[in-house]
Kinemage of the C-alpha trace (Angstrom):
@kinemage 1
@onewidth
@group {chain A} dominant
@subgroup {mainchain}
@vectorlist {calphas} color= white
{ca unk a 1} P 57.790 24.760 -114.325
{ca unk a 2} L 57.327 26.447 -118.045
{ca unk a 3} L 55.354 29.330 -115.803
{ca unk a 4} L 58.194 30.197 -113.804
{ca unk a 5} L 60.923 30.551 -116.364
{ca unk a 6} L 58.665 32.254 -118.362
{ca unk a 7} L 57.916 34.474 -115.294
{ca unk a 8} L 61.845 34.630 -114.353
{ca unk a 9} L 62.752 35.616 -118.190
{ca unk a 10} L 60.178 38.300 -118.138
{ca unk a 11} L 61.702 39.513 -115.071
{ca unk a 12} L 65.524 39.364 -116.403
{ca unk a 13} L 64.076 40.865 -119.401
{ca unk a 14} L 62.903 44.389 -117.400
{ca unk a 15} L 65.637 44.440 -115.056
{ca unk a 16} L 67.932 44.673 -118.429
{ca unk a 17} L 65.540 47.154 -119.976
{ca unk a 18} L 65.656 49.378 -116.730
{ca unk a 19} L 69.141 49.150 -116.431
{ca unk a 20} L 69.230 50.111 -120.004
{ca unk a 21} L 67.474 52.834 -119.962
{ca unk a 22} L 69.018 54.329 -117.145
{ca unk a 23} L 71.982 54.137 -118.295
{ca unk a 24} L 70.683 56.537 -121.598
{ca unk a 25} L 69.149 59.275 -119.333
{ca unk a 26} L 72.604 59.628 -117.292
{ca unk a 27} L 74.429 59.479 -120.480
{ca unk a 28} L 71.834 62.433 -121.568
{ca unk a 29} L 72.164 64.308 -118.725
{ca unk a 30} L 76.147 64.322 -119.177
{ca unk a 31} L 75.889 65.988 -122.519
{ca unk a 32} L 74.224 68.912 -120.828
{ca unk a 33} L 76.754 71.303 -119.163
{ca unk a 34} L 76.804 71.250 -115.523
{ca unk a 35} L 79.448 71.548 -112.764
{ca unk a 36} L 81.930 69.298 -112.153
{ca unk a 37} L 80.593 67.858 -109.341
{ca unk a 38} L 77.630 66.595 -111.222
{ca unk a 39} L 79.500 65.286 -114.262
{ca unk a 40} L 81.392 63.508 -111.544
{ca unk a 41} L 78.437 61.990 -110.248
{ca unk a 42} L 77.020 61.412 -113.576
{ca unk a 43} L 79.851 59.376 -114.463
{ca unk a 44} L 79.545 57.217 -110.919
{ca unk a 45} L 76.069 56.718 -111.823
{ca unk a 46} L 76.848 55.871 -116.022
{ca unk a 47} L 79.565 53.157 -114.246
{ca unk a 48} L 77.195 51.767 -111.920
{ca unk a 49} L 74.328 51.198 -114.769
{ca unk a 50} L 76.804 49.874 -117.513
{ca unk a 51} L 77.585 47.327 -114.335
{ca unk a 52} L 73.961 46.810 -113.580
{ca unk a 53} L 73.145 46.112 -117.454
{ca unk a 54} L 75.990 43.712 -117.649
{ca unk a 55} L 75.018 41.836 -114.924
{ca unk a 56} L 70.804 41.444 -116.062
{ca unk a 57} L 71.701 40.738 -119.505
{ca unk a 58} L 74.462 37.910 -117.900
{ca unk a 59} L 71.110 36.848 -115.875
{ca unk a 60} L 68.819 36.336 -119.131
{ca unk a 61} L 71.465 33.932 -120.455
{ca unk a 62} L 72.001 31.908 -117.759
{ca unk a 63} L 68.165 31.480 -117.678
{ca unk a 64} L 67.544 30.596 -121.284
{ca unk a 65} L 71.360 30.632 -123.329
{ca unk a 66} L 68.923 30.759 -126.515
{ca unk a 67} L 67.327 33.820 -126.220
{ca unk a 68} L 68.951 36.928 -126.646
């Protein structure tokens, strides 16, 4: 039982951390000047990772409410 939260924190743990640092490299790629189209895109994707960080750092504390 101890094995698989440890196991399922690990995992909410890198989910978090991916989503994380996604989130940096299309904030990154924003600052540089492209077209419109891109920015637009960029922004879709900065949403969608601010969403998907949310949501795996939500995870972690409903698996252990302690640990943050």
């Amino acid at each position: 039982m101890v094995e698989l939260l440890n196991l399922e924190m690990a995992a909410a743990r890198q989910r978090a951390k991916r989503a994380e640092h996604s989130l940096k490299q299309a904030t990154a790629l924003l600052d540089e000047n492209h077209g419109l189209a891109v920015s637009l895109a960029l922004c879709s994707r900065i949403r969608n990772g601010q969403a998907r960080a949310k949501a795996a750092k939500r995870r972690l504390l409903k698996i252990a409410p302690t640990a943050h």
